[in-house]
C-alpha positions in Angstrom: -12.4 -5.6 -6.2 -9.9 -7.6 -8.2 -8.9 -8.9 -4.2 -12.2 -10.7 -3.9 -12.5 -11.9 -7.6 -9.2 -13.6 -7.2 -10.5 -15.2 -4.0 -13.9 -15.9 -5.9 -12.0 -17.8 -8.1 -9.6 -19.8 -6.0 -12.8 -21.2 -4.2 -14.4 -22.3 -7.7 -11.4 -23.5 -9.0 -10.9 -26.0 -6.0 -14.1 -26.7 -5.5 -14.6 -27.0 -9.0 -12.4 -29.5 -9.6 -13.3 -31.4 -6.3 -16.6 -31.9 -7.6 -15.8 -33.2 -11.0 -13.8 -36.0 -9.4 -17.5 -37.1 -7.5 -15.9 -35.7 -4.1 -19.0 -34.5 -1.5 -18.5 -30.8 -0.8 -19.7 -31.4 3.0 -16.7 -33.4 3.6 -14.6 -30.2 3.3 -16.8 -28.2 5.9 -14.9 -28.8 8.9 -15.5 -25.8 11.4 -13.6 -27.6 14.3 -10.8 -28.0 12.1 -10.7 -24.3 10.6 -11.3 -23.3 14.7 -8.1 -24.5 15.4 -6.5 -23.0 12.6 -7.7 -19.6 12.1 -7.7 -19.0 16.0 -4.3 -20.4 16.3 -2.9 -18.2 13.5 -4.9 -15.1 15.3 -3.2 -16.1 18.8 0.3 -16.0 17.1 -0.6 -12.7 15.4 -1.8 -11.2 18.7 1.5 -13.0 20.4 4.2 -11.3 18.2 2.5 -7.7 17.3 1.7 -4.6 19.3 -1.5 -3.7 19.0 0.1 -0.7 16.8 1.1 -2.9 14.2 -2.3 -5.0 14.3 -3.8 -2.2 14.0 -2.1 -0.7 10.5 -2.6 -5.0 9.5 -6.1 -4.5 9.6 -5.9 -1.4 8.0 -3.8 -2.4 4.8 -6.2 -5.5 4.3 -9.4 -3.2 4.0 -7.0 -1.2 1.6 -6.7 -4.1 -0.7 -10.4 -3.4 -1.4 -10.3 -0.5 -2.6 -9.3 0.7 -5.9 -5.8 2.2 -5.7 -5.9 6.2 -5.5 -2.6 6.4 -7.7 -3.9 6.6 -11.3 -3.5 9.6 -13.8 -6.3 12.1 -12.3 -4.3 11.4 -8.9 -1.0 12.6 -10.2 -2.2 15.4 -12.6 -3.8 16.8 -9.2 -0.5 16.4 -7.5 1.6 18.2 -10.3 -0.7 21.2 -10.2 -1.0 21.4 -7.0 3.0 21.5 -6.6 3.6 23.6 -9.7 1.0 26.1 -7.9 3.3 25.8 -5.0 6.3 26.8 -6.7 4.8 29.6 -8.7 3.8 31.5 -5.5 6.9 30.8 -4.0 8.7 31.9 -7.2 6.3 35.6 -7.2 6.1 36.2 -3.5 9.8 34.6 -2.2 9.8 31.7 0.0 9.1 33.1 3.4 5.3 34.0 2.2 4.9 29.9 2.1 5.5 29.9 5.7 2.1 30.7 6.8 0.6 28.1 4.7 3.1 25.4 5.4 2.5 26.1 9.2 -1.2 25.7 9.1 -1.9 23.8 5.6 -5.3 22.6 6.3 -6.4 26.3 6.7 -4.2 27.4 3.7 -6.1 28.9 1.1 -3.1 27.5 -1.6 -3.7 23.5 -0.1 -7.8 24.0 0.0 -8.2 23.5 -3.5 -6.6 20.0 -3.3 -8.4 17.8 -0.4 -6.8 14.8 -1.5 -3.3 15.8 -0.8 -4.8 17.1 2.9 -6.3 14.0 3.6 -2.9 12.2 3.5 -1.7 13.7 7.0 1.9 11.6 6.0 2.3 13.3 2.8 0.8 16.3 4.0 3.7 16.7 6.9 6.7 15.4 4.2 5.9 18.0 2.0 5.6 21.0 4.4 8.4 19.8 6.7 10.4 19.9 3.8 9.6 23.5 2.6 9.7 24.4 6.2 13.8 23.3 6.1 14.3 25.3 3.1 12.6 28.2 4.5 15.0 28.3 7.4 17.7 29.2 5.6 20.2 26.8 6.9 19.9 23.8 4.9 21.5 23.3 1.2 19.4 21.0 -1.1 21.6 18.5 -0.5 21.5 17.9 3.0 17.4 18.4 2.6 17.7 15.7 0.0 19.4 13.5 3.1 16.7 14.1 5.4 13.8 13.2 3.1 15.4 10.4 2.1 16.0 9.3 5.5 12.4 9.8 6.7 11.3 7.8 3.5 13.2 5.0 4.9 11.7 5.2 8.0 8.3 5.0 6.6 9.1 2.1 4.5 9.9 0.2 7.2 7.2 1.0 9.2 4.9 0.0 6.3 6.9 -3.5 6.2 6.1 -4.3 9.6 2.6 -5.5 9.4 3.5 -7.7 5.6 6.0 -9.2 7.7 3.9 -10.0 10.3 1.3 -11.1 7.7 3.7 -12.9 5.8 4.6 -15.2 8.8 1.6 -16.6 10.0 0.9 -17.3 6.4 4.2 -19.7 6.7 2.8 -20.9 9.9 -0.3 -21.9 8.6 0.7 -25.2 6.6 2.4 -26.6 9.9 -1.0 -24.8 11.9 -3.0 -27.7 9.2 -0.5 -30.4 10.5 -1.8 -29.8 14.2 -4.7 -29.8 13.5 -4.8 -32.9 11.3 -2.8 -34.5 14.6 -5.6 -33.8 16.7 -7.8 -35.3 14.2 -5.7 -38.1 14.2 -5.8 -38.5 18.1 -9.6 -38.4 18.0 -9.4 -41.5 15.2 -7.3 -43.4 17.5 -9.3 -42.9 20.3 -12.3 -44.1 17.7 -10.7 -47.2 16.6 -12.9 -49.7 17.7 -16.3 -48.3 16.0 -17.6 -48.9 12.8 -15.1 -48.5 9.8 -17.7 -44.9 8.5 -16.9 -43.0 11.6 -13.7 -43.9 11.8 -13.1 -43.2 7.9 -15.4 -39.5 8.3 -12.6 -39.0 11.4 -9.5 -39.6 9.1 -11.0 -37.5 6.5 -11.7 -34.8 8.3 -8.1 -35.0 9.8 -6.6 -34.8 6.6 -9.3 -31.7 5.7 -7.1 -29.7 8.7 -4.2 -29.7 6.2 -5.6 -29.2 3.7 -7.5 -25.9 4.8 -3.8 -24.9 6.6 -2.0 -25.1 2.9 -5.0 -23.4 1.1 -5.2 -20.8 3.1 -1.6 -19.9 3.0 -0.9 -19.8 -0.6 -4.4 -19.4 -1.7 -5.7 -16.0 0.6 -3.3 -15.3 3.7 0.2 -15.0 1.5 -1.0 -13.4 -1.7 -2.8 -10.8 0.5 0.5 -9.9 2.1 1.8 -9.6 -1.2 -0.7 -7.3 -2.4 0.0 -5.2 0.7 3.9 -5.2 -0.1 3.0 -4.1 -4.1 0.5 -1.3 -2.0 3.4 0.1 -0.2 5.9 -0.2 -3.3 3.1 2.5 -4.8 3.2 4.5 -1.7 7.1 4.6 -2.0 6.8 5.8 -5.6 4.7 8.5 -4.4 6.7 9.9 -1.8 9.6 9.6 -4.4 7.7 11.9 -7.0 7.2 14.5 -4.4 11.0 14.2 -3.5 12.1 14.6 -6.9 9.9 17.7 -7.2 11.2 19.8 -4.1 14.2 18.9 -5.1 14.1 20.1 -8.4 12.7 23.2 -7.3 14.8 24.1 -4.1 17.6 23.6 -6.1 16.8 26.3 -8.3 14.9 25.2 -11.4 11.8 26.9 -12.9 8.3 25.6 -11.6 7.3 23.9 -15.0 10.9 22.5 -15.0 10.6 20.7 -11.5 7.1 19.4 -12.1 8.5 18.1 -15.3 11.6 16.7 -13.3 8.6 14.8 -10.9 6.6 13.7 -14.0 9.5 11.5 -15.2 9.8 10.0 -11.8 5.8 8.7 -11.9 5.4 4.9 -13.1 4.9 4.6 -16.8 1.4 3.1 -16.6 0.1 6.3 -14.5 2.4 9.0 -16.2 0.4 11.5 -17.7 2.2 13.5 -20.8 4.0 16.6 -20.7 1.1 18.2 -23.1 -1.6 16.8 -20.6 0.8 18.4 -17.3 1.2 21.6 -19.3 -2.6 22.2 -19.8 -3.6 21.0 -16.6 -1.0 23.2 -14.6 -1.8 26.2 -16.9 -5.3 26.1 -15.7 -3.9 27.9 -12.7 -0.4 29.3 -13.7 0.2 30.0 -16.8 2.0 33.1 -16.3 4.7 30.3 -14.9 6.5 31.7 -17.8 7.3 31.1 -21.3 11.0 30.3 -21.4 10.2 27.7 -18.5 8.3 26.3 -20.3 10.0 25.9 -23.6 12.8 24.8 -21.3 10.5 21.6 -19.9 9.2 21.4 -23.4 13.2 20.8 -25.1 13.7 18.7 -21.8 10.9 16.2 -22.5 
């Protein structure tokens, strides 16, 4: 929403202030102009990307629409729903997780929280990593390793298509120049008319740059930098559910680890240790006293 505001008001303000200096709002619309420019800058996309990466482009700029999933209600979900986690696993031993880790979507512990299934990624970070430490044969540490490593990997992934975005929004001032050259090659070839057409000609070459410069710093480059701040949050998710498992694995109490994760979520979405405490206790609250005064001291 605040995506197409911000574009809203990039149009008035330019157009805006065109007007109040008596400039004619039709000279601007220039279709064979933008033509070259936006198809040029879609050729170059389709020339360096595999469909792949086009693909997750597309996707990230129909994200930038929507109103970001990560607020307080998203992560209060995601700490009871890992403090629930580590509760069973506490009562029944870890091998009793298997089951639901192997077929989470039918789990009757990951049911109850449809967000977290939706998010295949997350799903398959989470119950890979539990799978690891069910096994037997990896310490913390080494799981620690791996889920840092397939973070990574996912990060760059996720950079691939703002990079590619990115680019052609640096192409697009020199993408204006052509097309203000082949303006300028139609004026030349216009020279001997009347001094209107050939003065409509030169402006409507000079129109090619200016739509090539607008559209990278006004629209094409701020949208790749909404998509890099996009996966900066999906980074700091993947982080929280690190810190959690960690915590856990690694022997602390459930309300201790979930209180480990909760320090690890972005101050402007962290909810307070009173607000996780009553909303995991919905579910466990026979987590256990002494854990819990142990969070309590630690917060």
């Amino acid at each position: 929403m605040f995506a197409i505001i911000g574009a809203l008001i990039v149009v008035v303000a330019i157009c805006g202030g065109y007007l109040l200096e008596h400039g004619k709002l039709t000279v601007l619309v220039q279709p064979a102009e933008l033509l070259i420019i936006a198809g040029a800058a879609l050729g170059t996309i389709l020339i360096a990307n595999p469909l792949p990466v086009i693909k997750k482009l597309v996707r990230g700029i129909l994200r930038i629409l929507k109103p970001s999933r990560y607020d307080k209600p998203f992560y209060l979900a995601a700490l009871k729903m890992l403090n629930e986690i580590f509760v069973y696993a506490r009562k029944n031993g870890m091998v009793k997780l298997e089951t639901d880790i192997e077929e989470p979507h039918k789990s009757s512990l990951f049911k109850k929280y449809p967000t977290f299934l939706k998010d295949e990624e997350a799903v398959d970070f989470v119950c890979d990593s539990l799978r690891m430490s069910i096994s037997g044969g990896v310490g913390h540490f080494e799981l620690d390793q791996m889920m840092e490593i397939d973070m990574e990997v996912a990060q760059h992934e996720a950079s691939v298509p703002v990079n590619a975005l990115a680019t052609v929004a640096d192409s697009l001032p020199g993408l204006g120049i052509v097309a203000a050259v082949l303006g300028v090659v139609i004026t030349m070839g216009a020279l001997g008319g009347p001094t209107e057409q050939i003065g409509e000609k030169v402006a409507a070459a000079l129109v090619g740059t200016f739509l090539g410069i607008l559209l990278c710093y006004g629209f094409v480059g701020p949208v790749a930098s909404h998509l890099t701040k996009l996966n900066d949050e999906d980074a700091q998710y993947y982080h929280f559910l690190r810190i959690a498992l960690i915590s856990y694995i690694r022997g602390s109490a459930p309300i201790l680890a979930v209180e480990f994760a909760r320090r690890a979520i972005p101050l402007e979405q962290r909810p307070s240790f009173k607000e996780m405490e009553t909303t995991c206790r919905g579910r466990s609250s026979s987590a256990g006293g002494e854990a819990g005064s142990a969070a309590a001291a630690a917060a």
